[in-house]
VOTI-949510 format. One line per 8 residues: number of its first residue (from 1); their letters; for each residue x, y, z of N, C-alpha, C. Coordinates in Angstrom, 1 decimal. Layout:
N
NUM = a = X Y Z X Y Z X Y Z | ...
//
This chain:
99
1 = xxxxxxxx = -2.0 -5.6 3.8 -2.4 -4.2 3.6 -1.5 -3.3 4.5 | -0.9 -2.4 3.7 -0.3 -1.1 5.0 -1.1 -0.4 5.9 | -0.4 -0.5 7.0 -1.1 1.0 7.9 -0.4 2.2 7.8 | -1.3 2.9 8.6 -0.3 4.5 8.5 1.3 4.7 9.3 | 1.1 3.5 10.2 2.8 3.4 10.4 3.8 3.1 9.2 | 3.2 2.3 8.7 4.1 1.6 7.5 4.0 2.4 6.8 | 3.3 3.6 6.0 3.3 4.4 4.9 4.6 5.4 5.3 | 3.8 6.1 6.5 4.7 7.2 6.9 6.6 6.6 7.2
9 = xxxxxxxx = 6.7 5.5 7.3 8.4 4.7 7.3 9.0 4.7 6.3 | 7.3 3.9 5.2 8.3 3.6 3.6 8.4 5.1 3.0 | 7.4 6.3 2.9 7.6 7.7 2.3 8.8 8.3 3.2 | 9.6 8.1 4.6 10.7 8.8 5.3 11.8 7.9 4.9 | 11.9 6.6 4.1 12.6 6.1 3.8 13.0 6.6 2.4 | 11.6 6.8 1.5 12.2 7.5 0.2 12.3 8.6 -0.2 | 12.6 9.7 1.1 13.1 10.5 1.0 11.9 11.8 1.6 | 11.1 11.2 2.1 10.2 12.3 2.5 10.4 13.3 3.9
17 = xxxxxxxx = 11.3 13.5 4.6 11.5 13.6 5.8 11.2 14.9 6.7 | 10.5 15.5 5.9 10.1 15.8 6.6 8.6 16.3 6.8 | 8.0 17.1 8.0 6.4 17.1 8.6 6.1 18.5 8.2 | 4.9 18.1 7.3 3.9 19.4 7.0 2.7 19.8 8.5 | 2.8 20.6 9.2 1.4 21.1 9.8 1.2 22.0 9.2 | -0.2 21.7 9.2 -1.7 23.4 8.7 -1.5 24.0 9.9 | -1.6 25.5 8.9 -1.6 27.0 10.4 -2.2 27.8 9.2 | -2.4 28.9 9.8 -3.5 29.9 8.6 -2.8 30.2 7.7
25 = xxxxxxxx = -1.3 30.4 8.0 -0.5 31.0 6.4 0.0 29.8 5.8 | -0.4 29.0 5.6 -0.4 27.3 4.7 0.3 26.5 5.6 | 1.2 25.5 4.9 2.2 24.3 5.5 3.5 24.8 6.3 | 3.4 24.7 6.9 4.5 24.8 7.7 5.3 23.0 7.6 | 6.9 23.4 6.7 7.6 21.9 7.2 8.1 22.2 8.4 | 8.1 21.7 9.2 8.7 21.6 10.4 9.9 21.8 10.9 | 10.9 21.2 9.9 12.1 20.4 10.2 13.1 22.0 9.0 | 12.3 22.2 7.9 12.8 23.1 7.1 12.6 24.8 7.6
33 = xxxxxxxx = 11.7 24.3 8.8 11.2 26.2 9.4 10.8 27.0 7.8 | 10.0 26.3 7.2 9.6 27.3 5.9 7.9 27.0 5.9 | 7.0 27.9 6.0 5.4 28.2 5.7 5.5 27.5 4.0 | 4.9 27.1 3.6 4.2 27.0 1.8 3.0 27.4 1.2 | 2.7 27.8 0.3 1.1 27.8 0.4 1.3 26.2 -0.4 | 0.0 26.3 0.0 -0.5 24.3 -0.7 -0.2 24.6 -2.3 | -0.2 25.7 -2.8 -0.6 25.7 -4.6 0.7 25.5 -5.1 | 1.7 25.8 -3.8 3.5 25.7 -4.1 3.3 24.5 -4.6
41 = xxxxxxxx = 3.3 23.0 -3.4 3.4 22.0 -3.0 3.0 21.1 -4.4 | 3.7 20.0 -4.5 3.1 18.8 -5.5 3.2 17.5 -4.7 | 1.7 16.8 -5.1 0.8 16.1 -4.3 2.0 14.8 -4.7 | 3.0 14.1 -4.0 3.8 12.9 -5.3 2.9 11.9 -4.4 | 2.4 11.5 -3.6 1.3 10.3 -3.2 0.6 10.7 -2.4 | -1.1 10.1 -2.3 -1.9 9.9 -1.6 -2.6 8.6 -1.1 | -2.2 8.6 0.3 -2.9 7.0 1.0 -3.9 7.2 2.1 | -5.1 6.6 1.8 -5.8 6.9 3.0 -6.2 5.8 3.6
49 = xxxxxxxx = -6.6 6.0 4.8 -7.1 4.6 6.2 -7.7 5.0 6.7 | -8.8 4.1 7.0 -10.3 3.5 8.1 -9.7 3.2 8.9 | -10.3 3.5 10.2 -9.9 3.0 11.5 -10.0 1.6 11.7 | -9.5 0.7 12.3 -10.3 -0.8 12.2 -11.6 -1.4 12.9 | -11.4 -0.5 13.9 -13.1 -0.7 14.7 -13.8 0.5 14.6 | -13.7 1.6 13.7 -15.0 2.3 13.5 -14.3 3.2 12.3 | -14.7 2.6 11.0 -14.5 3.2 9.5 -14.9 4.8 9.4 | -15.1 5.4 10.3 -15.7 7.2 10.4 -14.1 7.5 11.1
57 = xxxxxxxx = -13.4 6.3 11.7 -11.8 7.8 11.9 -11.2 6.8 10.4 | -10.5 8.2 9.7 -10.3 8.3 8.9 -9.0 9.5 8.6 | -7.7 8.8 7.8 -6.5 9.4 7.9 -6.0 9.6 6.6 | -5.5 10.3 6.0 -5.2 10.8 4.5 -3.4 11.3 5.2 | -2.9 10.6 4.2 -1.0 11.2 4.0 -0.6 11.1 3.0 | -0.1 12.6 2.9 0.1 13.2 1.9 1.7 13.3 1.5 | 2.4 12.9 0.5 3.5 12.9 0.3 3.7 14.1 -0.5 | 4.6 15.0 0.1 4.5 16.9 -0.5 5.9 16.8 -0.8
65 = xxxxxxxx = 6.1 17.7 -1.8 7.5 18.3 -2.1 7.5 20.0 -2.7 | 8.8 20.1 -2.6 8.6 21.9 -3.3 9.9 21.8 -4.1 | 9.1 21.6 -5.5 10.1 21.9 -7.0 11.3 22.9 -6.1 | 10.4 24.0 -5.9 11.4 25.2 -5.5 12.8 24.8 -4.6 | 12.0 24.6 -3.6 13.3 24.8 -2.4 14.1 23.0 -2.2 | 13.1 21.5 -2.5 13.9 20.6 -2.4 13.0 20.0 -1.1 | 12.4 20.8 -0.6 11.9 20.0 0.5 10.7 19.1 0.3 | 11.2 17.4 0.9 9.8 17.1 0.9 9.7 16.4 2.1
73 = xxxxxxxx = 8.2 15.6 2.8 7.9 15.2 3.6 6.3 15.0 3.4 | 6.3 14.4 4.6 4.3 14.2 4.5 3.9 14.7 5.8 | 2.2 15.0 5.3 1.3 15.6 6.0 0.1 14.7 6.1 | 0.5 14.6 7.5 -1.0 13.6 7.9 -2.1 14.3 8.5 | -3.6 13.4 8.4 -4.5 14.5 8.9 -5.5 13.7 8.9 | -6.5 14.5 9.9 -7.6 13.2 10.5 -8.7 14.1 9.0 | -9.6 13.1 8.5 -10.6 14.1 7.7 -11.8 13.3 7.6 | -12.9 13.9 7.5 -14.1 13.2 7.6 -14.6 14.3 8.7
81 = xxxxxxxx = -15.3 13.3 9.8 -16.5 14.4 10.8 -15.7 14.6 11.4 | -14.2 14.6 11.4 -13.1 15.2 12.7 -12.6 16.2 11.9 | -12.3 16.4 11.0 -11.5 17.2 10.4 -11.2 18.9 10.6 | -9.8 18.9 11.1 -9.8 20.6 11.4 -10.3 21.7 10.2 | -11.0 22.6 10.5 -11.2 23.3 9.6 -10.0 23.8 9.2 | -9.0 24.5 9.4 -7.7 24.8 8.7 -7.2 23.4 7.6 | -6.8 22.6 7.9 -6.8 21.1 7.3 -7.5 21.1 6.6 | -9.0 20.7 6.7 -9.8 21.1 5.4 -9.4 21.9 4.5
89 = xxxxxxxx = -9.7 23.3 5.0 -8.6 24.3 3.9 -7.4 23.9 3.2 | -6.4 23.6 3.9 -5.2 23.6 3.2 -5.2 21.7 2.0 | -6.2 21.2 2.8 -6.7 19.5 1.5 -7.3 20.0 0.1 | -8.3 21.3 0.2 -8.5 21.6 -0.9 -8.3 22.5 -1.8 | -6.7 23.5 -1.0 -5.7 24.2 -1.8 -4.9 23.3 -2.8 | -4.5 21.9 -1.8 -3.1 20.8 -2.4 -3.5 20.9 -3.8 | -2.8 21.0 -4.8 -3.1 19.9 -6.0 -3.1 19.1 -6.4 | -3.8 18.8 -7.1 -4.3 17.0 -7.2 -2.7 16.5 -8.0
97 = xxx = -3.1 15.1 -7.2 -1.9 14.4 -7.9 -1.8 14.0 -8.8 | -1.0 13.3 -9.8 -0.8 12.8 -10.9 -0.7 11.7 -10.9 | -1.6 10.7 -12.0 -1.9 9.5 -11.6 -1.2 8.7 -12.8
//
């Protein structure tokens, strides 16, 4: 089974490279210095993980890209009873992905 090290390696390997953080005016990539709103962004994968000694921490990574500009990368995030309230916001801006 993968962990979130191995997700976040194989999605930088296939091309995701760069880091989404939540701030009030949406995604910030990091690496691209450009804000998004989430409704820009398309969801291309979602993997989530239980902690191994206590299934309540709980991690969601998100594989994002922007049709528009070319950028993509992932956005990791603790969610459940930890979950930042901005983070929350911007998980239920994302659009759902295509399955």
């Amino acid at each position: 089974m993968e962990n979130l090290a191995h997700a976040v390696e194989r999605l930088t390997k296939a091309g995701y490279r760069d880091d989404f953080r939540a701030e009030r005016g949406g995604l910030r990539a990091i690496k691209a210095g450009q804000v998004f709103e989430p409704e820009a962004l398309v969801v291309d994968e979602v993997e989530r993980f239980e902690g191994e000694s206590d299934p309540g921490d709980e991690v969601v990574v998100f594989a994002l890209s922007s049709e528009a500009s070319g950028t993509r990368g992932t956005y990791v995030v603790t969610y459940g009873t930890y979950v930042n309230p901005i983070d929350a916001e911007m998980m239920r801006r994302l659009p759902h992905a295509p399955r």
